[in-house]
N, C-alpha and C positions, 0 to 999 in steps of 0.2 A: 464115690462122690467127688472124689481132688480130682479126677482125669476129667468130669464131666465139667469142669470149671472153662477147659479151655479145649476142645476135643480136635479143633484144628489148628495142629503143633504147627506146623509149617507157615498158617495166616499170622496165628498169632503172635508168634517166636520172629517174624520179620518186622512186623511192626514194634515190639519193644525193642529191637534190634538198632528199629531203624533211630527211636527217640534219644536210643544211649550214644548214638554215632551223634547226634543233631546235638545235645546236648557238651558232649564231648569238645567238639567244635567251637562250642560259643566261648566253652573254658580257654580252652588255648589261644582263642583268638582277641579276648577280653580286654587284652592292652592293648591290640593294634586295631582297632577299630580306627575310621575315619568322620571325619568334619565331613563329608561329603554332601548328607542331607541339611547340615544346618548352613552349609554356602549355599544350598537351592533356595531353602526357605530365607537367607540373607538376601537374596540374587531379585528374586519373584514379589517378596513385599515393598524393595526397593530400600530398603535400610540404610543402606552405606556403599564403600567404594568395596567389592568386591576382596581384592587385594587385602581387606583386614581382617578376613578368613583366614586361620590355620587350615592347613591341611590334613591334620591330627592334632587332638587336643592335647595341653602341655601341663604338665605337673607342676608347673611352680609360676602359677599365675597369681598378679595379684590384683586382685578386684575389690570394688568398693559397692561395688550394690549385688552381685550375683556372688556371693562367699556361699561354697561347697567344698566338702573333702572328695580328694579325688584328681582326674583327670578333667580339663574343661576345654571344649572346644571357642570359650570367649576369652576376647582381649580386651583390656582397658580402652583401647580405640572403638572396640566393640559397643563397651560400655553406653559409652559418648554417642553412637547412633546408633541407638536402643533407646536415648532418653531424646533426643530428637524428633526418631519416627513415631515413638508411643505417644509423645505430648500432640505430631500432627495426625493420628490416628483418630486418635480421642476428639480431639476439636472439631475433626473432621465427623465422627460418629455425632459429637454432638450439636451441629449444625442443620446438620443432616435432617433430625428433628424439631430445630426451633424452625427450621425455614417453609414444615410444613404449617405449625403454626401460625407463620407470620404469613404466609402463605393464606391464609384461612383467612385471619384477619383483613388485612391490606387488599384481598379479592374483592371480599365483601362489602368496605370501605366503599370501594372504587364504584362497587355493583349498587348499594344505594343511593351513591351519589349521582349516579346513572337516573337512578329510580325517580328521586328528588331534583333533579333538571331536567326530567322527561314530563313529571306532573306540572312542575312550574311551569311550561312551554305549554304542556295543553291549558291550564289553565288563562293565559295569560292568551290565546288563542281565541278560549270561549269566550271571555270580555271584550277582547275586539273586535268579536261579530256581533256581541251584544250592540256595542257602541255605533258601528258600523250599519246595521240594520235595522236599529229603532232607534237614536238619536246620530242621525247623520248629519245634522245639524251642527253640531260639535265634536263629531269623530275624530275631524282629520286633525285639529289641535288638541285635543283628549290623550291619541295617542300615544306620544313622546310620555307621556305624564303614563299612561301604561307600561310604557316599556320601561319607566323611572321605579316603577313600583315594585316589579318584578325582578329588576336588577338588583334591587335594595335585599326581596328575599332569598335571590340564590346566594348573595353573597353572605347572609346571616347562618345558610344552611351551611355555606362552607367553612364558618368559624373566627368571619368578620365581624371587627364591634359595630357593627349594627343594631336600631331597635326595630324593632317591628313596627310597634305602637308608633312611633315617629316617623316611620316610613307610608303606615300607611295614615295619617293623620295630614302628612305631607301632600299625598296624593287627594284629598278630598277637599286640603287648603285652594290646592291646584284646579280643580274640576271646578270649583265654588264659581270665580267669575266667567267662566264658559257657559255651567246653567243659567248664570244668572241673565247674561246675556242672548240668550239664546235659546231656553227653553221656559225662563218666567217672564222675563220681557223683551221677546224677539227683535221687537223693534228698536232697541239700541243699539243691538249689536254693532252697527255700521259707524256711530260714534265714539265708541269706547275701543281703546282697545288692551288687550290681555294684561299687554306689558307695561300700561298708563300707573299713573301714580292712582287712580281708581281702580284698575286692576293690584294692586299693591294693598288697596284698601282693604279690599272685599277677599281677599286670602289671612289677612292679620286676626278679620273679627269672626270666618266662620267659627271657630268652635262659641266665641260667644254668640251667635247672632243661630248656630246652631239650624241650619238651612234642613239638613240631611236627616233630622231626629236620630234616635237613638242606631241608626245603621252603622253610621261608622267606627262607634266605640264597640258592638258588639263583632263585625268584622273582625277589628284589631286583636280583640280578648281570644278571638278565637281563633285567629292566627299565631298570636303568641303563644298559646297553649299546645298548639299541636307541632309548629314548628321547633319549639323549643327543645322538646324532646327529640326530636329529629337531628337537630344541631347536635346537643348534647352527646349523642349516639354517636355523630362524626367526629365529636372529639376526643370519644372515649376512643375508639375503634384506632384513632393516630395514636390515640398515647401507647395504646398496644403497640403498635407496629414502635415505637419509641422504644417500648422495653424489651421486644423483643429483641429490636437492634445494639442494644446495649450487653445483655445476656451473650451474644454471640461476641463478643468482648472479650467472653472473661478469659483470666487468666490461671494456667495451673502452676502451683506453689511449686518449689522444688522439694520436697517431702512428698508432696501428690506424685510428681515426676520417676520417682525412683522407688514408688509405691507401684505406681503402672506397671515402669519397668521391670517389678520382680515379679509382678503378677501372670504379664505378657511374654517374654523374652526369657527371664533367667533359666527357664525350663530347657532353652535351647541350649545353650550353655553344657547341658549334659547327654546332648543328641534329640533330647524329649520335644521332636517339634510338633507333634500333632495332641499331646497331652493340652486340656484346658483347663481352665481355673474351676474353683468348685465355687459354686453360686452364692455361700454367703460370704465366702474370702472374698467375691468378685464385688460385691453389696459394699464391703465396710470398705475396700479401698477408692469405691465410685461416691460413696457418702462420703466419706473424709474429702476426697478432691473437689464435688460438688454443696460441701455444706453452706458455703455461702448464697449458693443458686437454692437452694430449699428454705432461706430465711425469705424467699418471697411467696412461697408455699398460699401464706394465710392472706396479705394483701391482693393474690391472686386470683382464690377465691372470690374476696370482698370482689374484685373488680368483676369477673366474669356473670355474678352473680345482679352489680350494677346495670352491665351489657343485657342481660337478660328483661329486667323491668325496663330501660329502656327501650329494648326493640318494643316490647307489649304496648308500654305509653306511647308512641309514635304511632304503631301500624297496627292496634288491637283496635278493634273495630273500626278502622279504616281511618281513625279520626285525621291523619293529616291528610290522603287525599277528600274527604268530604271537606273542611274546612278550605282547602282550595277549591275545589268544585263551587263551594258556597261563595267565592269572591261576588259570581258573575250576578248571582239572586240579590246578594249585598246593594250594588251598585245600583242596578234595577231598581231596587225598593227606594234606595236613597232620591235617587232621581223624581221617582216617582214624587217620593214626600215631598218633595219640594216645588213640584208645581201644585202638587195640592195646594200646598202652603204660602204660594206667592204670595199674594196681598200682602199679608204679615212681612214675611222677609222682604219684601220692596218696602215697605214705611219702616221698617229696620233701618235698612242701608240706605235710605235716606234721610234718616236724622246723623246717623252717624257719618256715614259717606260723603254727602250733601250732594245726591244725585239725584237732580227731577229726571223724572221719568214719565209724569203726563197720568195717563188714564193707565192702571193698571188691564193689566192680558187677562183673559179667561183663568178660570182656575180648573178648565177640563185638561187633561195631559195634552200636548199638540201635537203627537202621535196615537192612532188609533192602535199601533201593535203593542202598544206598552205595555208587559202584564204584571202578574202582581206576585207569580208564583216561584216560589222560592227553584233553587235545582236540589236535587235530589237522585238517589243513586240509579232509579227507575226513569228518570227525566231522560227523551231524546237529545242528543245534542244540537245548537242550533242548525238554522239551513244554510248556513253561509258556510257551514264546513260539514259537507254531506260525507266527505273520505271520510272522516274521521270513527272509530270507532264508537259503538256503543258502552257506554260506563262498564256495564254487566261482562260487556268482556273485556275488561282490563283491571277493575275494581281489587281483586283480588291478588295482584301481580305483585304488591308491597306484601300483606301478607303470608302471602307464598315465600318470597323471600326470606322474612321474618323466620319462617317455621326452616325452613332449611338453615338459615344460620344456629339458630338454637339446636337443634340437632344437632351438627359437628361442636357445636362450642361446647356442648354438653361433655363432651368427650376428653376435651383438655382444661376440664377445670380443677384436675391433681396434676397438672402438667410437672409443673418445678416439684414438685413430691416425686414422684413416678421417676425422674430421670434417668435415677442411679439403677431403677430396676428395668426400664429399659434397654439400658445400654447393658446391663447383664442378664440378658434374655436371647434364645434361640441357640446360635451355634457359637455363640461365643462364651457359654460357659456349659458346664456338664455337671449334672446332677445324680448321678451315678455311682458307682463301688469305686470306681477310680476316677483321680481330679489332683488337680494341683495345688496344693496349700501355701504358695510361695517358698516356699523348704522344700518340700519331695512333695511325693507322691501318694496319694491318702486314697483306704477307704472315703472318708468324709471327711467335712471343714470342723475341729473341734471349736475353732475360739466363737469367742460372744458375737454375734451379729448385730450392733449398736442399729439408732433408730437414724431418725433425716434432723437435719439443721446443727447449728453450732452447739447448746449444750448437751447432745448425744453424743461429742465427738470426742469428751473426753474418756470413751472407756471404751475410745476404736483402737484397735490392737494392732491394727497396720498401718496408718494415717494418723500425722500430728497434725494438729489443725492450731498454727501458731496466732495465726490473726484475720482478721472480716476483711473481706477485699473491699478495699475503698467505692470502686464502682458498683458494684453490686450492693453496696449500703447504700449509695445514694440512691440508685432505680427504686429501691425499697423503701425511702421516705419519700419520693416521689407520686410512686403510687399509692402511697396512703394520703398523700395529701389530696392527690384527683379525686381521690375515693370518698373523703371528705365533706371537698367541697361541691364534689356532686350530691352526696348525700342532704347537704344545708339547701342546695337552690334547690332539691326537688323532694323534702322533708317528706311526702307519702308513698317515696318511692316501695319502702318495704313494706307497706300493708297489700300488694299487689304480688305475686307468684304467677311469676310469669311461665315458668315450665309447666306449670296444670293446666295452663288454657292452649297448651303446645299439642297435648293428646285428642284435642275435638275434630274430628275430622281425617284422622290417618285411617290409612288404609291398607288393604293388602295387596301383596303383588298381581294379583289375580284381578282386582279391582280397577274399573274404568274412570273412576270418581280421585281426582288427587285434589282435591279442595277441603276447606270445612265451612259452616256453618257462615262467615264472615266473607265468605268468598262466592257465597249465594245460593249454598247446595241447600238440599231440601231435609239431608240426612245425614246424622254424623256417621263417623266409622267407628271401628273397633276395639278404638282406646287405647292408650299407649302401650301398655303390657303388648299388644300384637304387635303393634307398632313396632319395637325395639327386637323383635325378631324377624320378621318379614320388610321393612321397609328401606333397610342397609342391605348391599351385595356385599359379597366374601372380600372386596377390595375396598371399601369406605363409601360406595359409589349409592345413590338413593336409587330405587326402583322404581321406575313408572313414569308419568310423564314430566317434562323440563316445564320451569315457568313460563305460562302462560298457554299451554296444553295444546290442544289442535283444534285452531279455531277455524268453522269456515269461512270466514271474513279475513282473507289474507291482503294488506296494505301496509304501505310504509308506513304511515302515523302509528302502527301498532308499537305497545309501550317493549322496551326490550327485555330479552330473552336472557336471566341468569343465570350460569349456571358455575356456582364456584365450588371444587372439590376442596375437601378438609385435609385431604392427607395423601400421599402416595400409597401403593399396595404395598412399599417397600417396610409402610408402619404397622408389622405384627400388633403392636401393643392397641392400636387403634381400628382394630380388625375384627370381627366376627369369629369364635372359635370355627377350626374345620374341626372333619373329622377324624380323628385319627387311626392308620390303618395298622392294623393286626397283624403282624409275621407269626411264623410257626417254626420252630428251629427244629430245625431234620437231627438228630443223634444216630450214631452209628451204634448198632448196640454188637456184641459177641457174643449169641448164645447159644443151647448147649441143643442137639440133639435128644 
């Protein structure tokens, strides 16, 4: 049975032969080894000045962060750009990240603001044809007073103290002596004029003298409500891009510094360049350097979670472009009221005014197009703008938005949590029988794995965490205070969940239909569960059509086309799992006849 062990003497007797010689070799040669691979890997990451490579490592070095017994290929100068390159490594990995974030954010921003001076423009559009083709009478001095109104709201959208209600109360102050003369008693016109100390009159008393009935208070209500949120959104979405730009700030402690360096580098130090950290040594020393960036974990949330209910309150069922839609019916009806109503409001403004006016006008409208009917999402648009698209196909183009933003946001709402695990994920650390424990070389990481934020830091084993980074405290009472005082002006914001009304309407890759129910389809899809597997590509990227889909009605007035990505492919952590492939490890085996 001993001869059957190994029956080809000559295979086998050369191969252990050949081990005794190999290892033989390493014995003898175990002092004179060379630095050779840690100058490449010095040379290649761009570390230092070449020249502060040994060219064999020295016995009696002395070091203050990479301490080993032994021979070391590092030098004190080494040292110095080791904590250099690690600290611009790091800042650099972590930018790298928040710039997809801000990224996300700041697109988005841009891409609503887009969205909200595309609607105001049509909006502001359809009232001047209104104005235009049934009271031309008053159009051409009307308009200025249009364009004043509209002005007033893109500047409110964009974060200017503006009111609404004042703006457009302004504008009906304005229009007041133009109907008056011109559409309740035509026949003055030519006596009076706008800018008269009677025109001056008859702007002071409408809201008393109240020409327009309840139209233009109900306008304003519903301008303010919808626009409000829409504001609110744009300021929230700045303040992000704010915090993100601050975060990209921070700065690493010199404890963090030489926690890097012993994590990254000191492994070189003993030739060990391709050795990697083991994943929870990688954890405690990215949580100690980052625990001030994880104290905004929770206000992060809060805010992400604000971003959410506000997109819902602005673009959930369409409410801000209908209430702009609705300007043009607003105006219309006003108008209207108020020839009904001449009589009255002529013996009004002339007790007060002290304006004869003779025999009062008919009280039939003195336009026969005048109608009565409010717009509505199914409403043609007028004929003074036949380019222009139908409602039905652009209706939806905020919402669409909406649901794409919530989608990626959803994704980094552990953002400032996740960091540390981030940045110790993929090839930059090893989870494996062998790893670097900042000491040597290990099966595994023995010590505690501590948790995220400042009081988990004291029973991190690799990182002191001596004190809160000034700037990162401030970001951090900052946005609890937006969070706040968002929360006071829009107090029902949290009775609304906005990510359950996110699932109505998704679909699968395979499907033709990228809308929901708000967007005018006839049928929802699949519900988010499909959603979150079929709706994202293996790169961050959504599947299926861009906002505003393929319409056959191709013109320039179409509302534009968003399309903001979340994240690079280069974000693992924001990535879809792939699959992972299977090797099969060949063994030589030696056996026996």
């Amino acid at each position: 049975m001993s001869r059957g062990i190994c029956p080809r003497v000559n295979s086998c007797g050369s191969f252990w032969i050949l081990s005794a010689v190999i290892f033989a070799v390493n014995v003898i040669d175990v002092d004179a080894y060379s630095c050779h691979e840690v100058r490449t890997a010095f040379q290649l990451r761009q570390v230092g000045p070449l020249h502060r490579v040994p060219e064999t490592p020295g016995t009696d070095v002395d070091l203050l962060i990479c301490k080993h017994q032994g021979p070391s290929c590092c030098t004190r100068k080494m040292e110095e750009s080791y904590q250099f390159a690690v600290k611009r490594e790091t800042l650099h990995n972590i930018h790298s990240y928040s710039y997809e974030l801000e990224h996300l954010i700041s697109g988005h921003s841009d891409a609503f603001q887009d969205m909200f001076q595309y609607l105001l423009s049509f909006s502001q559009g359809h009232l001047s044809s209104l104005l235009e083709g049934t009271y031309s009478s008053l159009s051409r001095h009307a308009l200025p007073h249009v364009n004043q109104l509209f002005s007033s709201l893109s500047l409110y959208l964009r974060g200017a103290n503006v009111s609404v209600e004042a703006a457009v109360h302004q504008f009906f102050n304005n229009l007041f002596p133009l109907a008056y003369t011109r559409l309740i008693n035509p026949g003055i016109e030519g006596s009076m004029m706008v800018g008269s100390e009677m025109g001056d009159c008859l702007r002071m008393i409408r809201q008393d003298v109240n020409p327009f009935g309840p139209h233009p208070a109900v306008m304003a209500q519903e301008l303010a409500g919808a626009l409000g949120a829409g504001r609110q959104l744009g300021l929230a979405l700045e303040e992000g891009v704010e915090v993100m730009n601050a975060t990209e700030h921070v700065s690493l402690s010199k404890e963090c510094v030489k926690g890097l360096v012993k994590m990254v580098y000191c492994s070189h130090c003993r030739g060990l360049t391709l050795i990697k950290p083991c994943v929870g040594y990688c954890l405690n020393v990215m949580r100690g350097c980052l625990a001030s960036v994880s104290e905004l974990d929770q206000p992060w949330r809060r805010y992400t979670s604000l971003l959410e209910q506000l997109t819902h309150a602005m673009a959930g069922h369409h409410s801000l472009e209908l209430a702009l839609l609705g300007v043009r019916g607003h105006v219309n009806e006003a108008l209207l009221y108020a020839q009904l109503h001449g009589p009255l409001i002529t013996a009004t403004v002339d007790k007060v005014c002290g304006l004869t006016t003779g025999e009062p006008t008919s009280m039939q409208p003195t336009s026969p197009e005048v109608t009565t009917s409010t717009v509505t999402s199914s409403s043609p648009l007028p004929s003074a703008a036949p380019s222009q698209p139908l409602p039905e196909q652009w209706l939806g183009q905020l919402a669409h938005l909406r649901r794409e933003f919530l989608m990626y946001l959803q994704r980094y709402k552990s953002f400032f949590a996740a960091l540390p695990e981030m940045l110790c994920e993929g090839e930059n650390v090893v989870d494996d029988s062998t790893c670097w424990s900042g000491d040597d070389v290990v099966e595994s990481y023995s010590g505690r794995v501590v948790g995220n934020g400042l009081h988990a830091q004291r029973q991190n084993p690799e990182v002191k965490v001596r004190s809160v980074d000034p700037t990162l405290a401030e970001v951090k009472e900052r946005l609890d205070r937006f969070n706040q005082e968002t929360q006071e002006r829009f107090p029902k914001l949290g009775q609304v969940d906005a990510w359950d009304e996110l699932g109505s309407g998704e679909t699968d890759e395979g499907s033709t239909t990228d809308c929901d129910d708000e967007d005018g389809c006839q049928a929802s899809g699949d519900g988010p569960e499909k959603t979150s597997q079929t709706e994202v590509s293996s790169e961050g990227k959504p599947i299926g059509r861009q906002p505003g889909g393929d319409s056959p009605h191709e013109n320039s007035s179409r509302p534009p086309s968003v399309k903001v990505i979340g994240g690079s492919p280069s974000a693992s952590w924001a990535r879809p799992w792939s699959l992972a492939l299977l090797f099969a490890v060949l063994c030589l085996q030696w056996t026996l006849f």
